[in-house]
C-alpha positions as CSV (number, residue, x, y, z in Angstrom):
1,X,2.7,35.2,-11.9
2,X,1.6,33.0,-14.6
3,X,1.9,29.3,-14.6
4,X,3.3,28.3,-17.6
5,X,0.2,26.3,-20.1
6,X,1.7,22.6,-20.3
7,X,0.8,20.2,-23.0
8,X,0.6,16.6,-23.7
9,X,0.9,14.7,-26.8
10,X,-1.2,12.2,-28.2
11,X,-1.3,10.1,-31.6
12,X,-5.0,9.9,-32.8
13,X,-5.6,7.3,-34.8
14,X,-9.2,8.5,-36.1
15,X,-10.3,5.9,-38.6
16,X,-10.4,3.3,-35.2
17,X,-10.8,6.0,-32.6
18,X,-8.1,5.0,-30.4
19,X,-5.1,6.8,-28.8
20,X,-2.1,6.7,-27.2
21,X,0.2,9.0,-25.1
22,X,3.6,9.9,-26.5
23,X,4.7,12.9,-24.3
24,X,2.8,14.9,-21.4
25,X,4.2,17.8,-19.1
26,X,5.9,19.4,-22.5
27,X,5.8,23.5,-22.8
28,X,3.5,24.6,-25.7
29,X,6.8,25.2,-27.8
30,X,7.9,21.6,-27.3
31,X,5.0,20.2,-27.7
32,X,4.6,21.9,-31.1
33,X,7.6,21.0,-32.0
34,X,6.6,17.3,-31.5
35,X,3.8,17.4,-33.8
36,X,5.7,19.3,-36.4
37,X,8.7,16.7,-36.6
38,X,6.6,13.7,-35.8
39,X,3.3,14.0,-37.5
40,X,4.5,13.6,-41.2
41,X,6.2,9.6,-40.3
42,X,2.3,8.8,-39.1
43,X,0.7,6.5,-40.8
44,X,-2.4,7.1,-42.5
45,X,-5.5,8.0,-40.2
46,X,-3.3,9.0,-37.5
47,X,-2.1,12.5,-36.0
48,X,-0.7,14.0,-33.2
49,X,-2.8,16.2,-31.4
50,X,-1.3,18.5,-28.3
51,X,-3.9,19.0,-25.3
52,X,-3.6,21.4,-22.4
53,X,-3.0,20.2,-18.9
54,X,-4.0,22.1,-16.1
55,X,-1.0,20.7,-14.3
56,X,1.8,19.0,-14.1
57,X,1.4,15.0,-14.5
58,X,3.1,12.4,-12.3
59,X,6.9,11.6,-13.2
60,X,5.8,8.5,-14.7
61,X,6.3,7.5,-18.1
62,X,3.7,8.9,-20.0
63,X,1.9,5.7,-21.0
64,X,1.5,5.0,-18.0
65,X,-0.1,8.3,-16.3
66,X,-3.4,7.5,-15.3
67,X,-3.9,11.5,-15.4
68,X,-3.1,11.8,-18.4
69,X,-6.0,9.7,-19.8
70,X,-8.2,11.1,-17.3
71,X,-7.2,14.7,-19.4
72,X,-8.1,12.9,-23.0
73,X,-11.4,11.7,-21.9
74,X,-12.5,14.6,-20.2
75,X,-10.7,17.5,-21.4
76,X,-9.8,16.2,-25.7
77,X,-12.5,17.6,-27.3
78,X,-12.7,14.2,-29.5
79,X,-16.3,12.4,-29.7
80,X,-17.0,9.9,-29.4
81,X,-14.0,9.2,-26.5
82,X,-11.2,7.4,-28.0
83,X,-9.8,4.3,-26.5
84,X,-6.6,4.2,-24.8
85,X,-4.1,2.1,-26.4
86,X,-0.3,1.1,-24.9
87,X,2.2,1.7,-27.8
88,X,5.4,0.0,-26.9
């Protein structure tokens, strides 16, 4: 049986190449539904981008998963690595 492919959210804020985490352990439909709702009220620069996990994150909120940041540096794609930001 196959796992199901979890996601995790991120808002990419390419002109200063920093990022934060705004939802992780999401199915692929939810997280596209994220970036479908949310990425038009962005502000300029910035978009959401949904990453793969290859498993499920701590219950944690997402800022604060130290897993998922591991998974953006490693596993984003983006060069250079963005910095981590806290969004409150």
């Amino acid at each position: 049986m196959l796992k199901p492919v979890l996601k995790l959210v991120i808002v990419y804020n390419a002109p200063v190449n920093e990022y934060s985490v705004c939802a992780h352990n999401q199915s692929a439909d939810e997280a596209q539904r994220l970036v479908e709702t949310w990425g038009e009220h962005l502000l300029e620069g910035c978009k959401l981008l949904a990453i793969e996990q290859h498993s499920r994150h701590s219950k944690e909120a997402a800022q604060d998963c130290k897993t998922c940041r591991y998974t953006v540096k490693h596993k984003s794609g983006l060069t250079p690595t963005p910095k981590f930001v806290r969004r409150d």
